[in-house]
N, C-alpha and C positions, 0 to 999 in steps of 0.2 A: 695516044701513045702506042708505038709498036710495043709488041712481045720481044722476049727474050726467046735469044734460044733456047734455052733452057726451059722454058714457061712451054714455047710452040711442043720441043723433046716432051715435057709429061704431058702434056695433051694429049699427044701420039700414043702416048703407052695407056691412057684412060679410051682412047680408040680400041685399041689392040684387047682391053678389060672387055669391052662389048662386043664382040668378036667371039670372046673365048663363053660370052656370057649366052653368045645367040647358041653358036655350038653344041653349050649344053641344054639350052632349050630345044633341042634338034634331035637330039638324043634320047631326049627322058623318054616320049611314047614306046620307043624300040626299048627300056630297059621294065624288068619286074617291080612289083611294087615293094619288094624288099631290098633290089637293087637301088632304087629311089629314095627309099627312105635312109639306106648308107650313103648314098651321097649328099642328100640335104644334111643328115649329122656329120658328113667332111666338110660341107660348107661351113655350118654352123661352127664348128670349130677353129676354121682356118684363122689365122694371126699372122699380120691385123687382118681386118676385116674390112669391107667395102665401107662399109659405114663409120667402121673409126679413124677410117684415114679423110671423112668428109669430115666427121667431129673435129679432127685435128686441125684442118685447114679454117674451119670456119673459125677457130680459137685464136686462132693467128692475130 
């Protein structure tokens, strides 16, 4: 069964997620380890999150 477009559109943007994800892996060496450790607590925080939007899909 083909995709929707819709279905192929969020695939695109979970692309564009790893992208943004290598980027910040690209970064951390060039940043301090108190620079690092504020952005693991931005990550940590951010809403939703990577993983509750898998939770969500998988409840579907």
């Amino acid at each position: 069964m083909p995709l929707s477009g819709e279905a192929i559109r969020t695939m695109n943007y979970v692309d564009d997620i790893s992208v943004t994800l290598r980027r910040i892996l690209a970064v951390l060496p060039s940043l301090t380890e108190d620079e690092r450790t504020r952005v693991a607590e931005h990550i940590k925080k951010a809403d939703p999150s990577y993983a509750s939007v898998v939770s969500a899909i998988e409840a579907k």
